[in-house]
N, C-alpha and C positions, 0 to 999 in steps of 0.2 A: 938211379934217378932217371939216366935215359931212358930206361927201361919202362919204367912207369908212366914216362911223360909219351913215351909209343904207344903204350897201351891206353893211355886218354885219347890221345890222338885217332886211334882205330877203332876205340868206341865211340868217340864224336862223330866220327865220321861215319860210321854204321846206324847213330842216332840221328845224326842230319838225313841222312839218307831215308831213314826210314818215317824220320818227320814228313819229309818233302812229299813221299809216295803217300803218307795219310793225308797232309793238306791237295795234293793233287786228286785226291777221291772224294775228298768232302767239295773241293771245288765240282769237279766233275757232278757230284751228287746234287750239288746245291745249283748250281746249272740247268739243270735235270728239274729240280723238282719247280725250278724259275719258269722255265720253258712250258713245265705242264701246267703252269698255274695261268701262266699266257695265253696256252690254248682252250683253258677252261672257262676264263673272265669271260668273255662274251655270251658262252651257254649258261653261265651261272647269272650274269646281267639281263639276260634274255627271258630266265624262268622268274627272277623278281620282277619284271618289269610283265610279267604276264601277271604273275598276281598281282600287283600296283594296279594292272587294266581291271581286272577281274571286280577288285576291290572297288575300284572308282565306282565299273556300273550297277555291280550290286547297291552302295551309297547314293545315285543318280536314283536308281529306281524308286529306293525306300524314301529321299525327299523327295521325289516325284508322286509318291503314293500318298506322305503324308498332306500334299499339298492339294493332291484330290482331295480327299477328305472332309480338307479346311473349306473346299470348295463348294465341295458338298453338302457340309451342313451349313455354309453360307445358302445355300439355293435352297435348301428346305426348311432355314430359318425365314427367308423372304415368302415362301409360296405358304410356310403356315400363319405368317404375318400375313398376305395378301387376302386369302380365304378367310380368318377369322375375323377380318374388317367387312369382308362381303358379306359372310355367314352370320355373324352375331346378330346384325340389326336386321336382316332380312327374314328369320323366323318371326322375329317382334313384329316385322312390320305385315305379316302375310297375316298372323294370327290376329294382330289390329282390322287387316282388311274380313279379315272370315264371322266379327261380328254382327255381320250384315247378314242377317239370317237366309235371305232369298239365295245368293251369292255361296252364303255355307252350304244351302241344301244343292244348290248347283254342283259346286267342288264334291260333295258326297259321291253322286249322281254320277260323276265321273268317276271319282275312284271303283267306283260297284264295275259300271259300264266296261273298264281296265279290264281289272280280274276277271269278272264273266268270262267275257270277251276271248281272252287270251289261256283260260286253265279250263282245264275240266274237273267239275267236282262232281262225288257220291254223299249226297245227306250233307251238302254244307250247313257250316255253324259260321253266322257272321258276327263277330264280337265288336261291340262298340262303344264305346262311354254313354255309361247309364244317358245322359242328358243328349243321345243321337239314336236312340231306339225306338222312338218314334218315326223320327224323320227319314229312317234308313228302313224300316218296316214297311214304311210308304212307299220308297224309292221301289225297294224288289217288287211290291204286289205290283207297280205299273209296271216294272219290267218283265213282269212275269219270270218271276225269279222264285223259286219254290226254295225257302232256307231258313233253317231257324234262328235267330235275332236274340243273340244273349247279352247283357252290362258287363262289360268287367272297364275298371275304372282305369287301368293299366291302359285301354288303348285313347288317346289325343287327337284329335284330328285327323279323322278315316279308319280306315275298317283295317281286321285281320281277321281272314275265311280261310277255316280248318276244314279237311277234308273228313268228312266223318269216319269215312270206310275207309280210309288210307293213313289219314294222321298226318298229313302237310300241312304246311301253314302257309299263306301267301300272308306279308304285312305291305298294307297301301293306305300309310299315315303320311304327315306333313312331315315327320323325319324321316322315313326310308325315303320318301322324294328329293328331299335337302341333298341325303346321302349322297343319292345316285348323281344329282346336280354336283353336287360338291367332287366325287370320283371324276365327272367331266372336264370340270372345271383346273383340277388338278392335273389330271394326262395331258390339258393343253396345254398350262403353267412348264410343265417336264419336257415336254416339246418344244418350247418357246426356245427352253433354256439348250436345249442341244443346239438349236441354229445355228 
């Protein structure tokens, strides 16, 4: 029985021993692996907190864009509201003034004197609303204006002179004028609005 109880004895003790050396390495390890994870928290805190940054400005910029946007079509909801209050009644009221036939053949007289003036033509063709082909055949012979005076029902108040030889069109009606007014009027509106 001594015998036995030595030999428990000497294998506890070989088994304590040899616990002790594995808990002393898993310490050791666990130590270890505490220690590298200590010196890695900060690089790892460091690379989140870069993407967190990253993240933010990306999200700053996108509701910074969306918010142009909203801005933007706030300012060209106002400037096509501002224009279509000036524009709608101002055709009416130009072509109310143009029934003044002395006045009409004035305004004509000018749109000719324009284009003349400012293009070169070969063999123009001046097209005008049947009921201005008179008054525009009058205008050129005083101007001495050599061109031939066609109806097409399609042009409104003022002329469009086709180049014969070349095939250009100049239009100088009461809407490419609007047009051009209205393009002005608008670039100052777009101005206004950057100050």
């Amino acid at each position: 029985m001594q015998l036995i109880g030595r030999i428990e004895h000497i294998v506890l003790k070989g088994a304590r021993k040899e616990a002790e050396a594995i808990l002393e390495e898993a310490r050791r390890r666990a130590s270890s692996i505490i220690e590298d994870a200590r010196r890695k928290v900060p690089s790892i805190l460091s690379e989140y907190t870069k993407r967190a940054e990253r993240w933010i400005e990306l999200e700053r910029q996108r509701r910074i864009g969306l918010a142009q946007l909203k801005v933007n079509e706030a300012y060209l909801s106002a400037e096509h509201e501002i224009l279509s209050r000036v524009f709608d009644g101002l055709q009416d009221e130009v072509k109310n003034r143009l029934k003044d036939r002395e006045l009409y053949r004035q305004y004509l007289s000018t749109l000719v004197d324009e284009v003349f003036s400012q293009n070169s033509f070969d063999k123009p063709v001046v097209r005008v609303n049947p009921s201005d082909v008179e008054i525009v055949s009058g205008i050129l012979k005083e101007s001495g204006i050599e061109a031939l005076v066609e109806p097409d029902s399609s042009v409104e108040y003022g002329i469009v002179v086709e180049d014969g030889e070349r095939g250009f069109l100049v239009y100088n009606t009461l809407n490419t004028r609007l047009d051009r007014v209205r393009r002005i009027v608008s670039e100052k509106i777009r101005k206004f609005w950057e100050e």
